[in-house]
C-alpha positions in Angstrom: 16.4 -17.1 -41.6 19.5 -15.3 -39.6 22.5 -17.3 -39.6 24.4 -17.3 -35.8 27.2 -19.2 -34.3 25.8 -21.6 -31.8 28.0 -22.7 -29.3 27.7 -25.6 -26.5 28.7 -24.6 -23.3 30.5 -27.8 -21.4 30.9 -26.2 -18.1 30.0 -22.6 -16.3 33.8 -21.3 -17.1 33.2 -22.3 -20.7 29.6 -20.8 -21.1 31.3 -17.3 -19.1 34.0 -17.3 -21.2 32.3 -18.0 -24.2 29.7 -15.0 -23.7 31.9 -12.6 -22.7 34.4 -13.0 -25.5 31.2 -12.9 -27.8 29.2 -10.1 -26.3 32.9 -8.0 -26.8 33.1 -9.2 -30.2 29.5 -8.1 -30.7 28.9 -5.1 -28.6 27.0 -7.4 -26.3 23.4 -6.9 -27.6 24.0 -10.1 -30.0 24.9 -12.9 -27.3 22.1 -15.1 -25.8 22.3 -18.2 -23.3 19.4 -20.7 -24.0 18.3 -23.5 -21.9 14.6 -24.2 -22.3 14.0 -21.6 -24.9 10.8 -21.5 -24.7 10.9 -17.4 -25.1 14.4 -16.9 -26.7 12.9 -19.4 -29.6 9.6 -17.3 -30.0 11.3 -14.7 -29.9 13.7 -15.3 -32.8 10.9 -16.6 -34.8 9.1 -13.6 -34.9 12.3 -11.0 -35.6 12.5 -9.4 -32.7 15.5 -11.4 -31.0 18.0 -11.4 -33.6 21.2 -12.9 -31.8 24.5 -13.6 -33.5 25.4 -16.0 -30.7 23.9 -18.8 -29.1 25.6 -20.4 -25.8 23.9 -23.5 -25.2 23.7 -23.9 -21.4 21.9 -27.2 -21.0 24.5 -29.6 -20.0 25.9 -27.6 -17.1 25.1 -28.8 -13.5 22.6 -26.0 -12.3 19.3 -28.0 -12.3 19.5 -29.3 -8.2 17.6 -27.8 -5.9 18.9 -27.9 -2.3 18.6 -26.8 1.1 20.9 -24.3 2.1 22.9 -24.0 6.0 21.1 -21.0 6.7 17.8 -23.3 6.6 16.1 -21.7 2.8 16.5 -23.7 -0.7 18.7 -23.0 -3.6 17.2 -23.7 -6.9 19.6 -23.9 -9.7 18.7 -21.9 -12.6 18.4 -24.8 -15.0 15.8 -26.3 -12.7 12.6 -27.0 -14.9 9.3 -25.0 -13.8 7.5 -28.3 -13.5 10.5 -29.8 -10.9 10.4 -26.5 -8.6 6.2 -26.6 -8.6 6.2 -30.1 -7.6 9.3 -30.1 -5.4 8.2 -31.5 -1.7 10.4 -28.6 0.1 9.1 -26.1 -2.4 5.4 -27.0 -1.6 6.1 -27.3 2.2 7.3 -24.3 2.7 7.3 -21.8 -0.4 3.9 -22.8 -1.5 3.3 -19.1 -2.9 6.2 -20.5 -5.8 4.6 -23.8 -6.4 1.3 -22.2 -6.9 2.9 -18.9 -9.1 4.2 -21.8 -11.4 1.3 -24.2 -11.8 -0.6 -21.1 -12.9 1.2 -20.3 -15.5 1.9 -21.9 -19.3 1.0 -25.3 -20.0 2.5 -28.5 -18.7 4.5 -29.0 -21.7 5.9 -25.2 -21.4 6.5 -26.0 -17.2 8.2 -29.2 -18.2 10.7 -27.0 -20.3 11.5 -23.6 -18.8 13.9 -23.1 -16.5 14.1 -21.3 -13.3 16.7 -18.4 -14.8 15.0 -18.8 -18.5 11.7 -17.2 -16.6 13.5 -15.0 -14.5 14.5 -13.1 -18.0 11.0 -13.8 -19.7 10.1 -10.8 -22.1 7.1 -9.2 -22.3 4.0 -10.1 -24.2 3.0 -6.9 -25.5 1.8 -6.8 -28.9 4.0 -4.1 -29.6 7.5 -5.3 -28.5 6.6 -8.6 -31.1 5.2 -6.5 -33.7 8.7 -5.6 -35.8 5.8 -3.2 -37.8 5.3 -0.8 -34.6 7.4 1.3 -32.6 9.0 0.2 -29.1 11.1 1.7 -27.1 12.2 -1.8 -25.6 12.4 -3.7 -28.6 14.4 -0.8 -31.1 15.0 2.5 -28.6 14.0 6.2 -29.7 11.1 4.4 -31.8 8.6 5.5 -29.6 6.1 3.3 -27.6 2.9 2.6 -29.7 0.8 1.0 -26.6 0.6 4.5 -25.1 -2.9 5.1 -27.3 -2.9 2.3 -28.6 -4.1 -1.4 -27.3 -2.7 -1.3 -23.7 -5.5 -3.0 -22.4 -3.1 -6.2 -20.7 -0.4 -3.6 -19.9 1.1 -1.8 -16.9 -0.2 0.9 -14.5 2.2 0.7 -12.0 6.2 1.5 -12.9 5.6 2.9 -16.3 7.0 5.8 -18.3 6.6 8.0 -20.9 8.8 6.0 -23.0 7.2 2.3 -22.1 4.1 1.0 -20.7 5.1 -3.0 -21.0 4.0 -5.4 -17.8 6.4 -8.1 -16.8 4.5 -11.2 -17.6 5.9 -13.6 -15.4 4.2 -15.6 -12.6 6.9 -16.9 -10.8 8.9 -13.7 -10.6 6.8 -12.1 -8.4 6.4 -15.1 -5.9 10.0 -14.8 -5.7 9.6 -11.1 -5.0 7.3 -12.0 -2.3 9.7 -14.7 -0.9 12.7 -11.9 -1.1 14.8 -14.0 -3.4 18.4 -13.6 -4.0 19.4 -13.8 -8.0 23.1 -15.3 -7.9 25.1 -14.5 -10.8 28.8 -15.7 -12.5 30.4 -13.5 -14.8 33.5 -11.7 -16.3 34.0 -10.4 -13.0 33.3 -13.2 -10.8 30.5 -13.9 -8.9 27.9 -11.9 -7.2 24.4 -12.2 -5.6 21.7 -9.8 -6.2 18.3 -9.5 -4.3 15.6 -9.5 -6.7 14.3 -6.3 -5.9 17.6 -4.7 -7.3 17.1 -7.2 -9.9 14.5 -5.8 -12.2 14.7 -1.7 -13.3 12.1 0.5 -14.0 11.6 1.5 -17.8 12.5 5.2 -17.2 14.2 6.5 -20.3 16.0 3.2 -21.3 13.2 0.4 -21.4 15.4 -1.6 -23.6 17.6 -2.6 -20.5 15.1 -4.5 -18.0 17.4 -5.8 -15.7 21.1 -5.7 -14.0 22.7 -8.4 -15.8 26.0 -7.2 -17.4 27.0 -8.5 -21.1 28.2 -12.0 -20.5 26.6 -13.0 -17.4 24.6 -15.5 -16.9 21.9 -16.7 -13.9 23.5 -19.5 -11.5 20.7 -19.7 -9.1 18.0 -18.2 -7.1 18.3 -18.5 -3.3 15.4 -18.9 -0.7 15.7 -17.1 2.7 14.0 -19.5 5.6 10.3 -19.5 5.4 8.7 -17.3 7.7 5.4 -17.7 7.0 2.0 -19.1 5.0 2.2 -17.8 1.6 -0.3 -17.9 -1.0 -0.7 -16.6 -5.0 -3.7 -15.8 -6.2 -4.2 -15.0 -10.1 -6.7 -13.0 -12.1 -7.1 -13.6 -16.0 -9.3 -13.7 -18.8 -9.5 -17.3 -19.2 -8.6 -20.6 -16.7 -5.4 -21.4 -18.4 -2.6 -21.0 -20.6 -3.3 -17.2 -20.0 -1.3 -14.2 -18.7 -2.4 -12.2 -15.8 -4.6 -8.8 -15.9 -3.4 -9.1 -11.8 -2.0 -11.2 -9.5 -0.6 -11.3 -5.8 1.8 -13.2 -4.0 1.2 -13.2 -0.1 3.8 -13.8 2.8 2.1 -13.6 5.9 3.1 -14.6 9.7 -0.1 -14.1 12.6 0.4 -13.9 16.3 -1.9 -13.0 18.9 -4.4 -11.8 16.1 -2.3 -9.2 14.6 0.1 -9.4 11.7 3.6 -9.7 12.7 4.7 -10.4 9.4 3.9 -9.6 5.6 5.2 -9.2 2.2 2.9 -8.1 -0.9 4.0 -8.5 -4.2 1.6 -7.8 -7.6 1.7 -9.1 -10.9 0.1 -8.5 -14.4 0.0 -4.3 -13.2 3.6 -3.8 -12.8 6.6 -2.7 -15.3 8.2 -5.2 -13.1 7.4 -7.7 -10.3 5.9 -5.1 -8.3 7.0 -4.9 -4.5 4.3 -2.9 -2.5 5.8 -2.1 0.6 2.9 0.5 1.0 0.4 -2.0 1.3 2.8 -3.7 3.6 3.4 -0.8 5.8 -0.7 -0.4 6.4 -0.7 -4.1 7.4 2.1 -4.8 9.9 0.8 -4.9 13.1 -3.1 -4.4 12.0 -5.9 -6.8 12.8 -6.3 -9.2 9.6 -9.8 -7.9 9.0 -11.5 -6.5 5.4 -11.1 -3.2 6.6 -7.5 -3.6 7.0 -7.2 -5.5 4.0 -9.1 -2.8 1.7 -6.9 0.0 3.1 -3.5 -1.7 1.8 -5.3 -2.1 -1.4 -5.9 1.3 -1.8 -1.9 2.1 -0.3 -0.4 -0.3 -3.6 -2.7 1.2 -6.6 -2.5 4.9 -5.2 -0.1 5.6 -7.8 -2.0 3.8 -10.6 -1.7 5.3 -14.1 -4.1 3.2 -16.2 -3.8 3.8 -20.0 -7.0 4.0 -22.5 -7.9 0.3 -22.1 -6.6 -0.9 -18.8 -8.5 1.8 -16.3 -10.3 -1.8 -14.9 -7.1 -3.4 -13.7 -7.2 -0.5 -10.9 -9.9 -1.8 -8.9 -9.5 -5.8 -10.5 -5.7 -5.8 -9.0 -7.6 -4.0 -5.3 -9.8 -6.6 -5.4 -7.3 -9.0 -5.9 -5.5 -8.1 -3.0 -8.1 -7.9 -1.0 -9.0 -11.4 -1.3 -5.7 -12.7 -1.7 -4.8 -11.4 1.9 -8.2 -12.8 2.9 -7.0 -16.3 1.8 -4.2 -15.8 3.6 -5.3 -15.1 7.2 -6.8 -18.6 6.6 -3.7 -20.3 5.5 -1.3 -18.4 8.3 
């Protein structure tokens, strides 16, 4: 058992404040906000997050989820999984999130992760929860043992020399897809950051995954207008309760039998939710046909590199595509 402090935040200044004054007093790396906790508990159980302060962010007001004036939605980053997935607006007109969610976890994980929890979800590879292994991510300058070793549910897309870990999350890259905004409260204020600038690549420092300073904390995540029929579509060993060997996350707009609109985003290949604007580029303006569609495959895995065991996800994340964009032209 490691002992920490655990403090309960009663409002956003509080929760701030208290983070910031605890990530000075510990160099940052030892503060942690929990609301659901359905990863920061795992997590700690197995050794690998080792906190020295807990800020307990459930009873702030950042569960709603609203319209906003420009015409989008603003879900609060409290919002339960199983609220946004079943949410009428949500549904409507971001069906690509609804349908990211549902996919993933159980029921009884949906009904307590939050929107922000998943936004800052950690990585499933064996490695990063193995204390007994090397990871960049999880201890830096250790080395990254999947590089050889068993890759096979890892990235191929994003990766370095120093990691090879896939973002597991589901919802993250519907939101990619949707062109979310991350907003943030901090030390220094406020700011709002689009979730493509959200997430970094591994590089040389894999241990920082994305561009949260120490003490800031997820507010919301803000929808721009819907623009189009969207649609997920997710590839994995089993029906349920599983993590994605590939995914995609469609925004499409037709008119006049051309595509006048489209954003591709990939999940279960990427070292983060993987934006392929490649794939995008040989689709604008294109007949929706299989030709079309197999072309922008190709485009997004061009600069594939599979490991020893995941060579398959290659073709299985084309093919995904493929019929994802398929199911699309039906849906648009």
């Amino acid at each position: 058992m490691e002992a920490f402090e655990y403090i309960r935040a009663e409002s956003l200044g509080a929760a701030v404040v208290s983070g910031s004054k605890s990530a000075t007093a510990q160099q940052g790396a030892s503060v942690r906000f929990v609301a659901g906790g359905t990863n920061l508990i795992d997590m700690m159980k197995l050794n690998v997050e080792r906190p020295k302060v807990i800020v307990d962010i459930n009873a702030l007001p950042l569960d709603t989820i609203v319209p906003t004036p420009a015409g989008g939605l603003r879900i609060g980053a409290l919002a339960r999984n199983s609220d946004v997935a079943h949410h009428p607006a949500v549904q409507k007109d971001y069906a690509v999130l609804s349908q990211a969610l549902l996919s993933g976890a159980s029921p009884q994980l949906r009904n307590m992760a939050t929107t922000g929890g998943n936004l800052l979800q950690r990585t499933r590879c064996v490695y990063f929860r193995d204390t007994a292994h090397g990871c960049n991510k999880r201890e830096p300058g250790t080395g990254c043992s999947a590089i050889g070793g068993h890759n096979r549910m890892l990235a191929i897309l994003g990766t370095s020399d120093s990691c090879i870990a896939t973002n597991p999350s589901d919802q993250n890259v519907a939101l990619t897809a949707l062109e979310a905004t991350v907003e943030l409260r901090g030390p220094k204020g406020e700011r709002s950051v689009p979730i493509h600038d959200f997430y970094l690549l591994p590089g040389t420092t894999p241990q920082r995954e994305t561009v949260l300073e120490p003490g800031e904390i997820v507010t919301a995540v803000t929808l721009p207008p819907p623009v189009g029929a969207s649609l997920y579509l997710k590839l994995r060993d089993r029906a349920a309760y599983e993590f994605a060997l590939a995914s995609a996350a469609i925004v499409m707009k037709l008119d006049g039998g051309r595509i006048r609109g489209v954003r591709v985003a990939m999940g279960g290949v990427g070292a983060k939710p993987w934006r392929s604007l490649e794939a995008e580029k040989e689709l604008q303006g294109k007949a929706p046909d299989a030709a079309t569609f197999r072309r922008a495959a190709e485009a997004a895995l061009k600069d594939a590199r599979p490991q020893s065991e995941n060579g398959f996800k290659v073709e299985l994340a084309r093919r995904c595509l493929v019929r994802a964009l398929t199911l699309s032209t039906r849906a648009a």
